[in-house]
Structure formats: structure tokens, C-alpha cells
PLY file of the C-alpha trace (Angstrom):
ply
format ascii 1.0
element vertex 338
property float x
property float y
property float z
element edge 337
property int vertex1
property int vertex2
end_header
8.11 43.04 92.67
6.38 46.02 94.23
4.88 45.63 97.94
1.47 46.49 96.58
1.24 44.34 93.85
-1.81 42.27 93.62
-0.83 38.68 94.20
-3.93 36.13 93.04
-4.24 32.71 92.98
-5.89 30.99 90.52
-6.65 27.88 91.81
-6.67 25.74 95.24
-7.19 22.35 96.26
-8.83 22.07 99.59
-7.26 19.80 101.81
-9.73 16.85 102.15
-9.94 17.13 106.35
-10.67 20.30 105.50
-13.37 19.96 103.34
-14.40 17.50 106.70
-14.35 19.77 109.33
-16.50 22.30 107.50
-19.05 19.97 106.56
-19.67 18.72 110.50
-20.46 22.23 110.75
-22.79 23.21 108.77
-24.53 19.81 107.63
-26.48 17.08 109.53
-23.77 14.06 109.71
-23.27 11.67 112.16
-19.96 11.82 114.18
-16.88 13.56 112.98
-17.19 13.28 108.64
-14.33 12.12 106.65
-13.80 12.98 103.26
-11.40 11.56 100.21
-10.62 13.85 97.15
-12.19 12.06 94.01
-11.05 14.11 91.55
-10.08 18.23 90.52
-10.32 20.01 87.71
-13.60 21.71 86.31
-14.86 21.13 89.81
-12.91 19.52 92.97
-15.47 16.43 94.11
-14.69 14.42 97.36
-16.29 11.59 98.93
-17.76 11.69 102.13
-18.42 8.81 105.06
-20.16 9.43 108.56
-20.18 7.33 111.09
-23.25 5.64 110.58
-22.09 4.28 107.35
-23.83 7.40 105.43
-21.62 8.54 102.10
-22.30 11.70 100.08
-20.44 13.31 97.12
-19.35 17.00 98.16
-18.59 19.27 94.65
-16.78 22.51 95.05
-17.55 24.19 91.72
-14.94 25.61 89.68
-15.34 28.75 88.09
-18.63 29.28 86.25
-19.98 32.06 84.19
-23.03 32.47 86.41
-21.20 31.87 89.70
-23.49 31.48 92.61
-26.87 31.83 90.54
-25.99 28.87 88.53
-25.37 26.76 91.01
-28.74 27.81 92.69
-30.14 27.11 89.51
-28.77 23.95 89.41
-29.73 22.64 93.38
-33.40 23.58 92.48
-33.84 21.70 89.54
-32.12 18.65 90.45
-34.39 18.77 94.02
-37.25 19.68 91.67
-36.79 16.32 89.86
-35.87 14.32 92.87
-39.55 15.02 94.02
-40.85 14.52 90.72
-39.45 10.76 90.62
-36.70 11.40 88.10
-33.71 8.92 89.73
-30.89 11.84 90.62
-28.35 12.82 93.18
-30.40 15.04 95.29
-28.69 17.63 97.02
-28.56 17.35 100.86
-29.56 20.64 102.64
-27.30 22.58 105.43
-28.50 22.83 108.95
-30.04 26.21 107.79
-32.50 24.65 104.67
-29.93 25.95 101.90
-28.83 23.59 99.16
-25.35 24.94 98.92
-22.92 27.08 100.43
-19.47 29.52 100.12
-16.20 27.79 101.14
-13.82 30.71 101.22
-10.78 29.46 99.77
-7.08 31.59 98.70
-8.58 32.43 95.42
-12.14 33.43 96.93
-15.48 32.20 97.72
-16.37 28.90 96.05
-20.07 26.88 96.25
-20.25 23.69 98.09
-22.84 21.16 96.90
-23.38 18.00 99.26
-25.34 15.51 96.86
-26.56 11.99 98.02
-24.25 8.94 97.16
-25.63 7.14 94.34
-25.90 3.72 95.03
-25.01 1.28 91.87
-22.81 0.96 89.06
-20.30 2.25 86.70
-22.47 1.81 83.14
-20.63 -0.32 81.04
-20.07 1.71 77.80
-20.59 -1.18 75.50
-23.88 -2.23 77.12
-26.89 -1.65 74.85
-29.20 -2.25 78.02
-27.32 0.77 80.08
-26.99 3.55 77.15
-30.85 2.22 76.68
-31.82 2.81 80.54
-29.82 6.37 79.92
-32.18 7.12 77.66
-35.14 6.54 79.06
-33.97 8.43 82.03
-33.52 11.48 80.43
-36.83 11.63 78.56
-38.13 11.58 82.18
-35.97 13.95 82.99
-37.53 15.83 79.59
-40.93 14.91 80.54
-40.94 16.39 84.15
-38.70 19.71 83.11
-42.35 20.35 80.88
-44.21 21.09 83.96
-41.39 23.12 85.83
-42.24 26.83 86.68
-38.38 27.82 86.73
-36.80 26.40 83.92
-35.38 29.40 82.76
-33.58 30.66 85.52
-29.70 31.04 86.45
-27.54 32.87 83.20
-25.66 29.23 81.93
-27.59 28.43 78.60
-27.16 26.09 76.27
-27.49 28.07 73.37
-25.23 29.25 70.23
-23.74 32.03 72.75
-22.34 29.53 75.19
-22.04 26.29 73.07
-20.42 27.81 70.14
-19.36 31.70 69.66
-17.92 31.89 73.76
-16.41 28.37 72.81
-14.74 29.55 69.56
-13.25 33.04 71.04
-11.06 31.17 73.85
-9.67 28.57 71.31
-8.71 31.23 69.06
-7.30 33.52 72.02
-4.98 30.72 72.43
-2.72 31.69 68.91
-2.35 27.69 68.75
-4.00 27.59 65.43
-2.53 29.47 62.11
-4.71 32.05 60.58
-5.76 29.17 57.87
-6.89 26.66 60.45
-8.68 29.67 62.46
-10.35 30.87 59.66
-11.92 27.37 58.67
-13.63 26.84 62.18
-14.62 30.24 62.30
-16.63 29.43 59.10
-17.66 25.94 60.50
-18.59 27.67 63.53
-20.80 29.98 61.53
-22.32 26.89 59.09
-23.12 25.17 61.95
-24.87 28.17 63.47
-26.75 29.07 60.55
-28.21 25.20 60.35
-29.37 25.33 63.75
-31.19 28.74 63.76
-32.85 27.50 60.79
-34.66 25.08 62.94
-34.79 26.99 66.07
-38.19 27.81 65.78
-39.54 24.47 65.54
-37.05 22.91 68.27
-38.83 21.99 71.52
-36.95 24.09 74.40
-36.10 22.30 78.03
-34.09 22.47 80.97
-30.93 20.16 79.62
-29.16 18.22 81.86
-26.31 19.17 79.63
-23.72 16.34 79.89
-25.44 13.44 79.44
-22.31 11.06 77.78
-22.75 8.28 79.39
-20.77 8.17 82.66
-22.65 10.73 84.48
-25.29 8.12 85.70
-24.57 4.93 88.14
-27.12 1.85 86.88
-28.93 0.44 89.85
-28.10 -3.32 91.07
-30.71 -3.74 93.77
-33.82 -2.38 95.53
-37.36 -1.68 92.76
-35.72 -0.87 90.19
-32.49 -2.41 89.26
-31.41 -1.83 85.89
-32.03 2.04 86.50
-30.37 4.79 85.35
-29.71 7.54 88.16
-28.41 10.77 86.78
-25.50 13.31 88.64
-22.89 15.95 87.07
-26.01 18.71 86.06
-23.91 21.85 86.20
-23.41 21.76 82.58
-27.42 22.24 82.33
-29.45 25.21 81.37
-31.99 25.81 79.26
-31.91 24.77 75.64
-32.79 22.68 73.05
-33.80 19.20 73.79
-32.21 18.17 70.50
-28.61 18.97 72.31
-29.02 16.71 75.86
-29.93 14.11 72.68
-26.47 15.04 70.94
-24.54 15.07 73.90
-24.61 11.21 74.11
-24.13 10.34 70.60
-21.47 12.50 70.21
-19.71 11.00 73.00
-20.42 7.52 71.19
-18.63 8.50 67.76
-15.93 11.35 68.82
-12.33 10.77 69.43
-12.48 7.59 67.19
-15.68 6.17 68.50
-17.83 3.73 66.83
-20.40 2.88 69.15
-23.14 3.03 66.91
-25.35 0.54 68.47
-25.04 2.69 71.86
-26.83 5.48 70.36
-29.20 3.35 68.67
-30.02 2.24 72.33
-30.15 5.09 73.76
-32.24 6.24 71.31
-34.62 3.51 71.45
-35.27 3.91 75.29
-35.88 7.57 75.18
-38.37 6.76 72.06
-40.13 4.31 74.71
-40.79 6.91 77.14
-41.03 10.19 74.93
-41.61 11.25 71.30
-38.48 13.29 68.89
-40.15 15.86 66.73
-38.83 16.21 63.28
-36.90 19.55 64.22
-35.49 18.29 67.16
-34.26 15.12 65.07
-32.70 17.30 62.92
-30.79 19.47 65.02
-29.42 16.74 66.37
-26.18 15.82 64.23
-25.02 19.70 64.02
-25.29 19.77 67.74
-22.79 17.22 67.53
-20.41 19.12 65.83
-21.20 21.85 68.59
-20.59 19.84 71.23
-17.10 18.94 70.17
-16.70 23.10 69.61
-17.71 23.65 73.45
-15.00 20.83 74.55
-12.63 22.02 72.96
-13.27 25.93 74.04
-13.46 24.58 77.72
-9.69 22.74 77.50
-9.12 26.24 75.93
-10.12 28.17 79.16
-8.67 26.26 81.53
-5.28 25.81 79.78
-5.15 29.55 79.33
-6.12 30.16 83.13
-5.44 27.57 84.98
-3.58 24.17 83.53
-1.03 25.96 81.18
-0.87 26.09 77.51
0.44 22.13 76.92
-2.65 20.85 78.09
-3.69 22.08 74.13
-0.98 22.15 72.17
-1.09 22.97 68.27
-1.59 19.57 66.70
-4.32 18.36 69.11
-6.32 21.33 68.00
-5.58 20.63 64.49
-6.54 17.05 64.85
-9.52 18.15 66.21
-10.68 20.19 63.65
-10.02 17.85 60.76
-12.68 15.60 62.65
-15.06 18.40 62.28
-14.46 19.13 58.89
-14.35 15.09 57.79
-17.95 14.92 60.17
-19.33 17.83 58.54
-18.54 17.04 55.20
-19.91 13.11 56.02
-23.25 13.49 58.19
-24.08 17.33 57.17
-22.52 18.66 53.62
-25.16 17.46 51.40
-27.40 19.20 53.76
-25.54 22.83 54.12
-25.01 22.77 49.86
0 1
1 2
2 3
3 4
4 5
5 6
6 7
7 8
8 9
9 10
10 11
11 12
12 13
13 14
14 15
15 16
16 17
17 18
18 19
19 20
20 21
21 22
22 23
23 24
24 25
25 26
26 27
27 28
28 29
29 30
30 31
31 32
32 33
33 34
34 35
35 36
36 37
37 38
38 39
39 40
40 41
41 42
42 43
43 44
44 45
45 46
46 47
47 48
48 49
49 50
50 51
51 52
52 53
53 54
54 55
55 56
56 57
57 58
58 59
59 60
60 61
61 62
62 63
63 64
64 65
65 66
66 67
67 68
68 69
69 70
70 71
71 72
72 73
73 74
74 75
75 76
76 77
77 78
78 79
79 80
80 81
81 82
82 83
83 84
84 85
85 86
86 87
87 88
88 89
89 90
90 91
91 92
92 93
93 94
94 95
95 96
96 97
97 98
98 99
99 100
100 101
101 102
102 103
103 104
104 105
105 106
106 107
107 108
108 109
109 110
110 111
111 112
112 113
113 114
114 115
115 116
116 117
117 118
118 119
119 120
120 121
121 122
122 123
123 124
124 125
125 126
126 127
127 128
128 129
129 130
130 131
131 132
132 133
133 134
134 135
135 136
136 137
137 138
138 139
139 140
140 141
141 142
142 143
143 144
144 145
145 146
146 147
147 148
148 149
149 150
150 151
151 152
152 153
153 154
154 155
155 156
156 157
157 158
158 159
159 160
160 161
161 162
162 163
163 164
164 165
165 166
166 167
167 168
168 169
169 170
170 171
171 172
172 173
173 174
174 175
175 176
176 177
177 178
178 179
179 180
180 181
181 182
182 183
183 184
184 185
185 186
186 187
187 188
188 189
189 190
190 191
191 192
192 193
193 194
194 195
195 196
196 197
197 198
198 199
199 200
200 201
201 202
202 203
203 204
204 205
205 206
206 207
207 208
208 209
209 210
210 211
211 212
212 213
213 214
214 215
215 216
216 217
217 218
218 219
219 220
220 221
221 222
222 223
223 224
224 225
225 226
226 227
227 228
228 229
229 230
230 231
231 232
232 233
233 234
234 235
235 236
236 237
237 238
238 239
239 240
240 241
241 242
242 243
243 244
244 245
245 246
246 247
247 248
248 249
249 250
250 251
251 252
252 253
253 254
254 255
255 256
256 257
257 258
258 259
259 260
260 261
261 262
262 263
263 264
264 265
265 266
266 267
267 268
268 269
269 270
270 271
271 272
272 273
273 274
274 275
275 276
276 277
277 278
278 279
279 280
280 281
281 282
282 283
283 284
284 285
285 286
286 287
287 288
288 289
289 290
290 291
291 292
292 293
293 294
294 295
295 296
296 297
297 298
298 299
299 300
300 301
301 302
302 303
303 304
304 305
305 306
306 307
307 308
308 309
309 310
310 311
311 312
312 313
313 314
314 315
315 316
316 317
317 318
318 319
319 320
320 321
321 322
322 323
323 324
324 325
325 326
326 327
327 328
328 329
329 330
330 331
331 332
332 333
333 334
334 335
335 336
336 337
């Protein structure tokens, strides 16, 4: 290898004392921080203590399309419906009244997001009453996005672009599928696309949360409101149609082998108690489930292409995948697409 050959690393796990000692630097804490690594992948979250018994969630965000703009995006809403009364993880601002900032890291600058510990519990995936409290969080979450200013701002969207066409082009840049199998979700893709424009016009348009399956809340045990659903995990979001942060959830309930129908039907039924579903927006809703799966499986697609390695979506996962699809489509939408 040549001396002046680029060398570039893809990705780096901050230590978790270092994530520490940057923090008591540049945010309000009491005493010396410490921090535990929670998890890496799309983003690298730790958990953070002070001495005064205070805990926060730090997020270093993986790579995004929007980078730094998204995230800012992101911070305002989520502080935007923090003072509205919609139960979230708030960011926490630096000493300097920013809600993130740049860790420079080996493979260059990442954002740093220090959100406020959610107190509560894991939902319980099988409990009507949680998916139903999810539910009605979000249509507050609906009903306050109505009446903010910026809703449009950062470049994530959730629209065909980045749920379905950017989503298609990485699984197909893997080569894991033969031209047959390619060709049939390229024309699924394109169905599904064709459905959904059909209705855009009469869709109502929000600020999604984005990722809305069911484990991105915590339910509240004590103080006014137990029962509650608080919401975290919004860097999915963007604007869109309110029919997808709807088909998030019951996708989650009926992919990979699911049958939780009752969960949707509770979810549903607590986001009816709080805020109407137009017709369109009822309508869009099963081929956004289709499109969800489609963005999944693009984003494994990224990452094992960049950063995971190629087994992490091997040949007959894919092709499992997209017989799902095909069975779904042909079950909940074929009459409708003839």
C-alpha cells in the first residue's frame, strides 16, 4: 500500500469514559458523569448517571442523509412538543443553549444528543392497555405537530423517495437477489407507489415521529399520569403522511410472523379517542405497510454494505422477505391494485 493512500474508517465506538469526560464539559451535570454503552448500531446510545442521582440517555447518531440539519430538525421538534405537553424525551441543552453537539471521532464529526431519562416501563407487547396508551400518544403528538411553524424543515422525509425508491436501490446494489426476484420488488415497489400517490392528495401531511413500533415509548408507573405513554427514538421522523406513523405500528404487529391483531386494534382505538382518521389516510395505511417493510430492509442493506458486512443479509433472508410482501400484497391489497 502506497504512503498516500487514503485510509478511512467507517465506524467507531466511543469508549464509554469517553463519552463521560466530554459530557462534564460541555453539559450541566453534577460531579464527574459516568456513562454505560446501551447499545451500537444505527446510532451508539449510552446511559448516563451524575452524582446527584440524575440519569440521561446520550445518542451519537450514525450516519444520516441530512447529517447535522436532521438532527437539528429533530432537537427542535421533540423540545417543541415537550413544551406543548406531548410526554417525550426532551433534549437537555449544553452549557452554551444548543441542543446537540460534534464529537469528533476517527471517522469524523458525529452529533451528540443528551435526552432526559424516561422514567417507567418497558410496554409489554401483548398489552392492549399499552399499544392503546401508544396510540393516544401519538395523536397528541399529531394534534400538536398541526400548530408547528417548522414542520417542514431538515432534508429526512418520509416520503416515496426515502421510504421506498432510496430503500429499493441499496437492496438491489447488494447482487443478493437474482434478476427474477429483483425484478418482482422492483414492480411491487412501483404498485405500491402508484397506490399511494393515488391518495396523496387527500392524505393529511405531519411531522411523523417515524418509528413508532411499539418499544420506542416507556409507560409511566407513578406520578399524574401513570399508565402514560412517553415517546423517544424520533430520528426516523420527518415530514409525511400521517397515514405512515399509523402503519409503522401495525406493521410491526403482523411482520416477521406477527399476529398481534388485537394490538393494532388498540392502538387504533386510543388514537381514535383523541383524534379523527380521514378516509385517505385510512387507506394509505396497509400499502404503507408494505413500505415500511421495503425501508427495513433497504436500511440492513446500507449498513451491511458499509458497515456490518454482507452476512448480516444474506440471499435467502431477502428472499424470505419478499415472499411476505408478495403473500401481504396479494392478501390485504390485490383486489384493490386489479
Amino acid at each position: 500500500m502506497s504512503e498516500d493512500t487514503t485510509r478511512r474508517v467507517v465506524y467507531a465506538t466511543a469508549a464509554p469514559d469517553t463519552i463521560a469526560e466530554w459530557l462534564a464539559d460541555r453539559y450541566q451535570i453534577a460531579g464527574t458523569p459516568r456513562a454505560s454503552l446501551l447499545s451500537r448500531g444505527f446510532n451508539d446510545t449510552y446511559e448516563i448517571a451524575g452524582r446527584n442521582g440524575e440519569r440521561f440517555i446520550a445518542r451519537l447518531s450514525g450516519e444520516r442523509l441530512g447529517g447535522i440539519r436532521d438532527v437539528q430538525a429533530e432537537t427542535a421538534f421533540i423540545a417543541f412538543l415537550d413544551q406543548a405537553g406531548v410526554p417525550v424525551a426532551a433534549p437537555v441543552p449544553a452549557e452554551d443553549g444548543t441542543l446537540f453537539q460534534l464529537v469528533d471521532l476517527p471517522q469524523g464529526p458525529r452529533p451528540l444528543v443528551l435526552f432526559r431519562f424516561l422514567d417507567g416501563r418497558v410496554p409489554d407487547l401483548d398489552s392492549p392497555q399499552d399499544a392503546r396508551a401508544q396510540g393516544m400518544t401519538l395523536a397528541r403528538l399529531h394534534d400538536a405537530a398541526e400548530t408547528y411553524g417548522e414542520w417542514e424543515t431538515g432534508l429526512r422525509r418520509c416520503d416515496l423517495e426515502q421510504l421506498l425508491r432510496r430503500p429499493l436501490a441499496a437492496i438491489r446494489s447488494l447482487g443478493r437477489l437474482g434478476p427474477d426476484d429483483a425484478g418482482e420488488l422492483a414492480a411491487l415497489a412501483e404498485r405500491l407507489a402508484e397506490r399511494v400517490t393515488a391518495l396523496d392528495a387527500h392524505m393529511t401531511k405531519t411531522r411523523c415521529h417515524g418509528d413508532c413500533h411499539g418499544l420506542n415509548a416507556r409507560i409511566a408507573t407513578a406520578g399524574p399520569r401513570p399508565g402514560e405513554a412517553a415517546f423517544f427514538d424520533f430520528d426516523d421522523g420527518g415530514p409525511g403522511p400521517l397515514a405512515y406513523d399509523l402503519a409503522v405500528h401495525l406493521w410491526a404487529q403482523i411482520s416477521f410472523g406477527r399476529r398481534r391483531h388485537a394490538m393494532w386494534h388498540a392502538f387504533e382505538d386510543g388514537y381514535r379517542s383523541i383524534r379523527r382518521i380521514a378516509p385517505a389516510d385510512e387507506a394509505a395505511i396497509l400499502p404503507f405497510v408494505a413500505i415500511r417493510h421495503i425501508w427495513l430492509l433497504g436500511q440492513y442493506a446500507g449498513k451491511a454494505a458499509s458497515e456490518w458486512g454482507m452476512e448480516h443479509l444474506p440471499e435467502p433472508v431477502l428472499r424470505r422477505e419478499l415472499a411476505f410482501l408478495l403473500a401481504f400484497e396479494q392478501e390485504r391489497l390485490g383486489p384493490r391494485l386489479l
